[in-house]
MARLOBA-912071 format. One record per residue (C-alpha): residue number from 1; residue in one letter; chain; x, y, z. Coordinates in Angstrom, 1 decimal. Layout:
  pos  code  unit      px      py      pz
  NUM     A     A       X       Y       Z
...
This chain:
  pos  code  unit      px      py      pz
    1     X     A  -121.5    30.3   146.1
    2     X     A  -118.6    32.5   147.7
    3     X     A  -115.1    30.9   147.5
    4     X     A  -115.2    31.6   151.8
    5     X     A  -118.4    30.0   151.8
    6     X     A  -118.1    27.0   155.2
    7     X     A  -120.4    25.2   153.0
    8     X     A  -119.0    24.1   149.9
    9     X     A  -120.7    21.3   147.3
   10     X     A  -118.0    18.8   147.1
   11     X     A  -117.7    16.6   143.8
   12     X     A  -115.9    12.7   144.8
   13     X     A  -114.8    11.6   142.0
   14     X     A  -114.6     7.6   143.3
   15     X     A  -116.2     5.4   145.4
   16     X     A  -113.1     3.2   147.1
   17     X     A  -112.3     3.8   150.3
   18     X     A  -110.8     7.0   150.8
   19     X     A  -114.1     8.7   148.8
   20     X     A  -116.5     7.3   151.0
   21     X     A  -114.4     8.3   154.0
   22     X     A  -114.4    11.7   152.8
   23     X     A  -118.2    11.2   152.1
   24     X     A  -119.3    10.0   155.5
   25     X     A  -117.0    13.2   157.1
   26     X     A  -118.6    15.7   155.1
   27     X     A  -122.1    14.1   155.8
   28     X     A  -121.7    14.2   159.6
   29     X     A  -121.3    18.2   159.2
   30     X     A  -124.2    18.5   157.3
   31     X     A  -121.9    19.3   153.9
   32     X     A  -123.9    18.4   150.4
   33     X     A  -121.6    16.0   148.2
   34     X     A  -122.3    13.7   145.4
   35     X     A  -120.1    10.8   144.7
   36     X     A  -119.3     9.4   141.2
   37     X     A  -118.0     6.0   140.3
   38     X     A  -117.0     4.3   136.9
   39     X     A  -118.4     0.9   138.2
   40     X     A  -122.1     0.1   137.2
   41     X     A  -123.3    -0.8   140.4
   42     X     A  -121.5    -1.2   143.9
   43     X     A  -120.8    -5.3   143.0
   44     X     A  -119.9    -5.0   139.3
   45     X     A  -116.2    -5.5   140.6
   46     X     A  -114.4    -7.2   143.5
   47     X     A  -113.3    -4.9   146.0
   48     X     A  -110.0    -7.5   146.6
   49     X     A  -109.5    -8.9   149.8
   50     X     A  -109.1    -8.0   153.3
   51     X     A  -107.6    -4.5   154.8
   52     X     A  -106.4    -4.2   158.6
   53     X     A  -108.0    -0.8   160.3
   54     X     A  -105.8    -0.1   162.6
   55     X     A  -106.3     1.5   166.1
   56     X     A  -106.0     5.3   165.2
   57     X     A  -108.3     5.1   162.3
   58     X     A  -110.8     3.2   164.3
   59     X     A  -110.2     6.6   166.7
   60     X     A  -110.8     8.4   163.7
   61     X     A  -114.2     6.9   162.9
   62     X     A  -115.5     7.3   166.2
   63     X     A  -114.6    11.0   166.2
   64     X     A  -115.5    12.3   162.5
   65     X     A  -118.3    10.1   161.2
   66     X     A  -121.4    10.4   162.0
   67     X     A  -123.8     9.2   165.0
   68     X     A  -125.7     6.4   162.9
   69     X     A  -122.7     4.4   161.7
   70     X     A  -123.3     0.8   162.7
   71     X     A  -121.4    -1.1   164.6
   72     X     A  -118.2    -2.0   162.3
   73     X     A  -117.6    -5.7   164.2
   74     X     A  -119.7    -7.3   161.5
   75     X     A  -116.5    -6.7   158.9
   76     X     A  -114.1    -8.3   160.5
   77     X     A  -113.6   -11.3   158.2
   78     X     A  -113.8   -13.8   160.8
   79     X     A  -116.6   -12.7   162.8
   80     X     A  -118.7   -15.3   164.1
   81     X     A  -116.0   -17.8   164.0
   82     X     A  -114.6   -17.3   167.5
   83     X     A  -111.4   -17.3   166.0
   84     X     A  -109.0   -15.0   167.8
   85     X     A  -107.4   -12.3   165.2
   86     X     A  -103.4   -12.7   165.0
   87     X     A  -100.9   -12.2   162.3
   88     X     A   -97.1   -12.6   162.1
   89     X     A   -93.9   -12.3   160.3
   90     X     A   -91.4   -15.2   159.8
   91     X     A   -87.9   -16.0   158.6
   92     X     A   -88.5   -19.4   156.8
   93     X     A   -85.8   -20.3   155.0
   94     X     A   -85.7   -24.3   154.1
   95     X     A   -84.6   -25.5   156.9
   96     X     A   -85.3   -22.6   159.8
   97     X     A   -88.5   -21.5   160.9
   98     X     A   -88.6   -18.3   163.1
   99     X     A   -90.5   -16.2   164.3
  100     X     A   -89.8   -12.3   164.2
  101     X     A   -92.7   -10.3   164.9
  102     X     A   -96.5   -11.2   165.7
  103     X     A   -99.6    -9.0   165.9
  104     X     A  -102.9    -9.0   167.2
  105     X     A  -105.5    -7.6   170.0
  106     X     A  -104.1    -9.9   172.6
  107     X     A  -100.9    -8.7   172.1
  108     X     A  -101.8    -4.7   172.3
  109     X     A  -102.3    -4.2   168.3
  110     X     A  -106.0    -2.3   168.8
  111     X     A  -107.1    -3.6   165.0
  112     X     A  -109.6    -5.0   163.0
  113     X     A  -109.1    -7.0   160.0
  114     X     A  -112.2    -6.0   157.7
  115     X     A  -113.2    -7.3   154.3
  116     X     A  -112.9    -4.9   152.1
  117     X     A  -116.5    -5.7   150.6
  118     X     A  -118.1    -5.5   153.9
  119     X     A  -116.3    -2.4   154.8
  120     X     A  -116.7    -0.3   151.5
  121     X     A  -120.9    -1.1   152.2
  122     X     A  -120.4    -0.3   155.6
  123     X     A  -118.9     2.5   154.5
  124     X     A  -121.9     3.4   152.3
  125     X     A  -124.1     4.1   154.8
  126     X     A  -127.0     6.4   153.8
  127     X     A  -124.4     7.3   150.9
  128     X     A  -126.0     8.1   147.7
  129     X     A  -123.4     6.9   145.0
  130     X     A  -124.3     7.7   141.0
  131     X     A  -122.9     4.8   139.1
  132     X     A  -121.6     4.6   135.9
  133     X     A  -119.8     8.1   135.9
  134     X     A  -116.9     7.5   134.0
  135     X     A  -114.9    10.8   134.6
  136     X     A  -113.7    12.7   131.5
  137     X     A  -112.5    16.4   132.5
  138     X     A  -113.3    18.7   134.9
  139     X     A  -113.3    23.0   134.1
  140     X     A  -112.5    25.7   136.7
  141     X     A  -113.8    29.2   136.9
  142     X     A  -114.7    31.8   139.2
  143     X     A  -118.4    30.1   139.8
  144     X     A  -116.5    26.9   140.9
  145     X     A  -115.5    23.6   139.0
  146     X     A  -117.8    21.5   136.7
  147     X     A  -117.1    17.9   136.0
  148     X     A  -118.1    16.4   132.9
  149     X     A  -118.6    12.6   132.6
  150     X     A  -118.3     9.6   129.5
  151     X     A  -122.0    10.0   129.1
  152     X     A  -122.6    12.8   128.6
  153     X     A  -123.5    14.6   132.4
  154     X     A  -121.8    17.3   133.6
  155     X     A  -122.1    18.4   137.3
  156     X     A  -121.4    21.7   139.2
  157     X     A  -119.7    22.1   142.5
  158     X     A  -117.4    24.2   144.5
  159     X     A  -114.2    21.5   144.5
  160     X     A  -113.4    18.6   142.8
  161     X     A  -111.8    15.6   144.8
  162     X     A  -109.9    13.1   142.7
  163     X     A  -110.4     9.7   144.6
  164     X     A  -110.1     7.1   141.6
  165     X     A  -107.4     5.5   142.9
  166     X     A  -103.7     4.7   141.3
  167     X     A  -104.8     5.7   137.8
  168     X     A  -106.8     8.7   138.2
  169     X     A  -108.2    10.7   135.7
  170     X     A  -108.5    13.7   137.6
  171     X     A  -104.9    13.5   138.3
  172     X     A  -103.5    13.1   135.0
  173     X     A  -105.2    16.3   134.1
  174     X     A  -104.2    17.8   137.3
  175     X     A  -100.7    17.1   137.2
  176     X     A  -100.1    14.9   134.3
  177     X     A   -96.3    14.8   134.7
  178     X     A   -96.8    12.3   137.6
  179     X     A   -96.9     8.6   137.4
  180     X     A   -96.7     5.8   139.8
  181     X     A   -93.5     4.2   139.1
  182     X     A   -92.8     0.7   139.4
  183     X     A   -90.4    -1.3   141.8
  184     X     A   -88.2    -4.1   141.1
  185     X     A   -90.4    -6.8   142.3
  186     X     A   -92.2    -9.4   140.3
  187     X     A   -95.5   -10.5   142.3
  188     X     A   -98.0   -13.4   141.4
  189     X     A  -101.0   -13.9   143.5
  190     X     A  -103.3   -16.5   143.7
  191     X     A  -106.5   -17.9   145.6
  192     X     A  -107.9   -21.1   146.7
  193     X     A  -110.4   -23.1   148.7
  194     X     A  -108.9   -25.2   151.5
  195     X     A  -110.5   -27.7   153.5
  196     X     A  -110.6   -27.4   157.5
  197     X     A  -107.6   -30.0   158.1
  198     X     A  -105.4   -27.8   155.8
  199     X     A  -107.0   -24.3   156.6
  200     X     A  -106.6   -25.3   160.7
  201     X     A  -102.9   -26.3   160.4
  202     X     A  -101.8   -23.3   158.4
  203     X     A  -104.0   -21.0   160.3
  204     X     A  -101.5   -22.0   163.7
  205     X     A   -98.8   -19.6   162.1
  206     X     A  -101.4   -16.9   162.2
  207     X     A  -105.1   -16.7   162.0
  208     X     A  -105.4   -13.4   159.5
  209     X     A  -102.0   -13.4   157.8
  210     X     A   -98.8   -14.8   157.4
  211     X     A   -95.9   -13.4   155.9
  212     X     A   -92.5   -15.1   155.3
  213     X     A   -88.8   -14.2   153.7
  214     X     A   -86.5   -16.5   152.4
  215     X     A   -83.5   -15.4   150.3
  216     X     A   -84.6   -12.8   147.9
  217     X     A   -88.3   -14.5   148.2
  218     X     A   -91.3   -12.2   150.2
  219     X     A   -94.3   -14.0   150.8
  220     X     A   -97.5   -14.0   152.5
  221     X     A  -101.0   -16.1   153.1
  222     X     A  -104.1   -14.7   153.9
  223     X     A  -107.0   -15.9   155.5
  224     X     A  -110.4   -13.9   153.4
  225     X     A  -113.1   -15.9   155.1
  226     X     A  -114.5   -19.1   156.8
  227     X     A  -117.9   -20.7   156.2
  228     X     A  -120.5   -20.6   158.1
  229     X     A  -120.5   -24.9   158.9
  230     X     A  -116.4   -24.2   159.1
  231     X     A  -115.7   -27.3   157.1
  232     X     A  -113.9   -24.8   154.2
  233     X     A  -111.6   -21.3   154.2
  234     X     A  -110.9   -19.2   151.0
  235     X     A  -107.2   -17.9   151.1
  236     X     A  -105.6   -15.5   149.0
  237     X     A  -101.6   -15.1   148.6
  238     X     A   -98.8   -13.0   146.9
  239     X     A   -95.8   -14.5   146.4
  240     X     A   -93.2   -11.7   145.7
  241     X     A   -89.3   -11.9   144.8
  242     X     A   -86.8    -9.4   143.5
  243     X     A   -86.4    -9.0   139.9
  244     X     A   -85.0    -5.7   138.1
  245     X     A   -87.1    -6.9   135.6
  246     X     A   -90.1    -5.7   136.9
  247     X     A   -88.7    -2.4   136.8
  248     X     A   -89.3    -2.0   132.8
  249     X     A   -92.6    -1.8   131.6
  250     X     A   -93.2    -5.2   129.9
  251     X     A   -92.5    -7.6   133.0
  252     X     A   -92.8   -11.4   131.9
  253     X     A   -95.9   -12.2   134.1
  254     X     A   -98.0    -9.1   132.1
  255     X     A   -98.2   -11.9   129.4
  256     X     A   -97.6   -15.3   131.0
  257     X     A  -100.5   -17.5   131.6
  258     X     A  -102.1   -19.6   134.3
  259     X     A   -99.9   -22.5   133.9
  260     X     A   -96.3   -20.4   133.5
  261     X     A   -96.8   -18.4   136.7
  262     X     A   -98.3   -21.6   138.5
  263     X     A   -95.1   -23.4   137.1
  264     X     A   -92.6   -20.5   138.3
  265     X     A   -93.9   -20.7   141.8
  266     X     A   -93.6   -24.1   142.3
  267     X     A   -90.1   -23.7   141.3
  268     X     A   -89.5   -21.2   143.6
  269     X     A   -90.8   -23.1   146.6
  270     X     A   -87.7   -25.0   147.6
  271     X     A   -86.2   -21.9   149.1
  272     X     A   -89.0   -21.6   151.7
  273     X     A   -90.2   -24.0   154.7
  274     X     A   -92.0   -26.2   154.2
  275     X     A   -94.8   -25.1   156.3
  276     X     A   -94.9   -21.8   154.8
  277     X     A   -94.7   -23.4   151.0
  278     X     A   -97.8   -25.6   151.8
  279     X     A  -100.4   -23.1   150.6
  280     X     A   -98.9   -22.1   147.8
  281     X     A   -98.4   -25.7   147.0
  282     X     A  -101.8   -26.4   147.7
  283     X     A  -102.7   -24.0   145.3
  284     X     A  -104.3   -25.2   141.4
  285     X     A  -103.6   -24.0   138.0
  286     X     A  -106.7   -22.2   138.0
  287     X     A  -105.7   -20.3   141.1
  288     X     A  -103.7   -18.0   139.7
  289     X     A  -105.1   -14.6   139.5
  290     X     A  -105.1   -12.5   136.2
  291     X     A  -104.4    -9.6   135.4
  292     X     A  -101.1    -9.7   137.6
  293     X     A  -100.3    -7.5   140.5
  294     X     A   -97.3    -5.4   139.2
  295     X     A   -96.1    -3.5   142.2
  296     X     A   -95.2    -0.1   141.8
  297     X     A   -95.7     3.2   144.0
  298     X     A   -95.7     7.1   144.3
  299     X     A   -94.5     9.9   146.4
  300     X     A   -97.5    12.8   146.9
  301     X     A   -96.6    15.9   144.6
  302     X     A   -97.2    19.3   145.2
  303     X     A  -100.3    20.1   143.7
  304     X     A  -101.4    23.5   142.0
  305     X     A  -103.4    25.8   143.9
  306     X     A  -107.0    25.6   142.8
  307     X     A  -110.5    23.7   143.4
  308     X     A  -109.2    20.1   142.6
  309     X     A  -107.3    18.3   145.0
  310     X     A  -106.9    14.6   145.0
  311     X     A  -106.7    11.8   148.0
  312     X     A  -105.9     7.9   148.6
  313     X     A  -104.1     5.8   145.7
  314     X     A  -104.8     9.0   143.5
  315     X     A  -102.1    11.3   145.2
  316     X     A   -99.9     8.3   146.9
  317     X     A   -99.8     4.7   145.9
  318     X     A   -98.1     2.4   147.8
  319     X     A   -97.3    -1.3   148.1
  320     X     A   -99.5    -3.3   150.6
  321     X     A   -96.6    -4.6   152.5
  322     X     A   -96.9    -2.3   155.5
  323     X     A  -100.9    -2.4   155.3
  324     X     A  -101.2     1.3   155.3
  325     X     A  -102.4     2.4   152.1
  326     X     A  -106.0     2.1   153.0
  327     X     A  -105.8     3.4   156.5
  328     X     A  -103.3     6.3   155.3
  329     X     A  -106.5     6.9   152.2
  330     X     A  -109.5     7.4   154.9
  331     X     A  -107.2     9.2   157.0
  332     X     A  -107.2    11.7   153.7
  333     X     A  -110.4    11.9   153.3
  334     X     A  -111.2    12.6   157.2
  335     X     A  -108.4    15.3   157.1
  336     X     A  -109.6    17.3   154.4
  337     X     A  -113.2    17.2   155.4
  338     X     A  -112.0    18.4   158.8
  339     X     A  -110.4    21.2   157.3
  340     X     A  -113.1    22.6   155.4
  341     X     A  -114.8    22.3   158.4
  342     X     A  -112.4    24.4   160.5
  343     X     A  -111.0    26.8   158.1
  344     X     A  -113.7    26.9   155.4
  345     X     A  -115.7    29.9   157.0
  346     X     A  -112.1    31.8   157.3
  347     X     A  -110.1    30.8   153.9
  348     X     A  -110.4    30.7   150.3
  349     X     A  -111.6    26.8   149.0
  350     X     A  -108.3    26.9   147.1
  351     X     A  -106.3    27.7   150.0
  352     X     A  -108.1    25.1   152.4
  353     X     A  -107.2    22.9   150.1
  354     X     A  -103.6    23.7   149.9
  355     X     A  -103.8    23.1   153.7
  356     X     A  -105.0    19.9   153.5
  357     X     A  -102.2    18.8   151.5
  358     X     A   -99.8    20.1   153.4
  359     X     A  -101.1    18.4   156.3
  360     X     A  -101.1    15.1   154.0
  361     X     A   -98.3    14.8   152.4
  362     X     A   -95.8    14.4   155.1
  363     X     A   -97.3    11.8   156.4
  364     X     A   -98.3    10.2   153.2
  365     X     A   -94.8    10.3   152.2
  366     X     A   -93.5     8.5   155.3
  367     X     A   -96.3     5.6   154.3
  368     X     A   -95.2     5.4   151.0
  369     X     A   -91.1     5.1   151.6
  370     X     A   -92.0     2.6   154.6
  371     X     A   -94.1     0.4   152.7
  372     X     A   -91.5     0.4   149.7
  373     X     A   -89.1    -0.6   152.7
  374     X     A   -91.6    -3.2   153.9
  375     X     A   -91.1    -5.0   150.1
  376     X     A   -87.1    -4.6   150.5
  377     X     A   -86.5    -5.1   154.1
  378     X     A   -86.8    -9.2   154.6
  379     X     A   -84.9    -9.6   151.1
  380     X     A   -81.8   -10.6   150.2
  381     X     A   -79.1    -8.9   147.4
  382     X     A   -79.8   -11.8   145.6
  383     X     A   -82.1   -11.6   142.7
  384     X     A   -84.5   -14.1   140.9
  385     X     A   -85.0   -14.1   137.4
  386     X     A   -87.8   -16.2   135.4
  387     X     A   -85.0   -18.8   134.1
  388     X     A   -83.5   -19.5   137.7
């Protein structure tokens, strides 16, 4: 196939988000693709938690996927519950509980707050994914690219797109100078099952999330779903505080067990109110989640012209504490596909490509420096250390 050709076979390397985005936008122009994931089957690993869409990706959706989508509603994770979606933020020191900002559709915010299981097999529709393609290396030529995999395949195309998230393979051979660095915040997360009378009462401060700063402290509670007879909710939180510590690459909680992070958040609850410490309280031993969250990000390099290009957590990680990262990842995978559409027929592949992430990386750069904000902005100078 011609380098100019308007129809190029794409290779997704990665089946998150920002992969199937790209998939369904190729798909609705009638592109072929095939899509490659490490995982051996589409539930061999949690997906995590919840993700908000927000309004101009829903806009996005409508405009670059194709016709026989259906209808998203069924993601948002509390659909069927006649629970109205809100969120908000709060200043909840000990003794003072504010309110600073608060979201939802009543109040304008165009958003739906999806489960990210629902929404990566919503995003799977009539989506062919070959499983257990652990990627190894990919080789360039004037025919195209060829991506070889852990078993032994190898398959052809016309580009390669990295989209295997913050550790990529296809970036390290890309560019393997870059790294995601990490930031100086320690973060613990844990989950639990509450009952209705606790769910109901903490649910007041927001129905989908809440997030909270006190001192150097940055928390927040999430609601992932209500059953069906209502009388339980499983929540999920992170519980975040600043620590240069977290900066090096042995951090304390890499190694610490259930009981030492259960033990340092307790200990770390007097500095918030009380309403706001209730889940965490609430929370058991076995709650804690493991491996821990270490939080670290990435600004988008410049890439080197060629048939590889790379999209989502592969070419700009960020922390979730502007709830972009997933929205800013589709956005990729609808840009690119958009391009090849446009310019394909006109331009080299390498050069569309180049295109694309120049049209990226501005504005994957602002996501990334506003969410590392996001992690500073409601903390204090003050810093918390594991023997505090």
């Amino acid at each position: 196939m011609a380098d100019n050709s308007n129809s190029p076979h794409v290779l997704i390397i990665g089946a998150g988000l920002a992969g199937l985005a790209l998939a369904q936008a190729l798909r609705a122009r009638n592109y072929t693709f095939q899509v490659f994931d490490r995982d051996v089957s589409e539930d061999n690993r949690s997906q995590g938690w919840c993700i908000t869409l927000h309004g101009d990706l829903l806009d996005s959706f409508a405009r670059y996927f194709p016709s026989d989508m259906p209808d998203l509603d069924p993601v948002d994770h509390l659909y069927g519950t006649g629970i109205e979606t809100s969120s908000a933020v709060y200043h909840a020191s000990r003794n003072l509980l504010k309110e600073l900002v608060r979201f939802g559709p009543k109040l304008g915010n165009r958003q739906i707050r999806a489960n990210r299981g629902k929404l990566r097999s919503w995003l799977m529709t009539n989506v062919s994914v070959q499983w257990g393609k652990q990627f190894v290396r990919y080789e360039e030529d004037a025919s195209g690219v060829t991506a070889y995999f852990q078993d032994g395949s190898q398959f052809h195309g016309d580009i390669i797109v990295g989209a295997d998230g913050i550790h990529s393979r296809v970036r390290a051979q890309l560019v393997p100078e870059v790294h995601p660095g990490f930031l100086p915040m320690g973060v613990i997360c844990g989950e639990l099952e509450a009952p209705k009378e606790q769910y109901e009462r903490w649910m007041q401060l927001g129905t989908s999330w809440v997030s909270a700063f006190s001192a150097d402290l940055r928390v927040t509670y999430l609601v992932s779903s209500i059953a069906e007879d209502g009388k339980k909710a499983k929540l999920y939180w992170l519980f975040g505080w600043q620590d240069e510590g977290a900066l090096k690459e042995e951090f304390w909680t890499s190694k610490a067990s259930h009981e030492e992070m259960h033990q340092f958040v307790l200990s770390q609850l007097p500095k918030l109110h009380p309403q706001i410490a209730e889940p965490f309280q609430a929370t058991p031993v076995e709650g804690m989640v493991l491996p821990p969250l270490r939080l670290c990000d990435m600004l988008p390099p410049v890439l080197p012209t060629s048939r590889v290009s790379l999209i989502g957590d592969a070419v700009h990680s960020m922390t979730p504490f502007r709830g972009q990262g997933g929205n800013v990842a589709m956005a990729d995978g609808m840009s690119l596909a958009r391009l090849l559409n446009e310019r394909g027929a006109s331009q080299s592949l390498s050069d569309v490509l180049s295109l694309y992430e120049e049209e990226m990386r501005p504005r994957a750069m602002a996501a990334v420096l506003e969410s590392r904000g996001g992690a500073y902005e409601a903390n204090a100078q003050k810093t918390t250390t594991k023997a505090s």
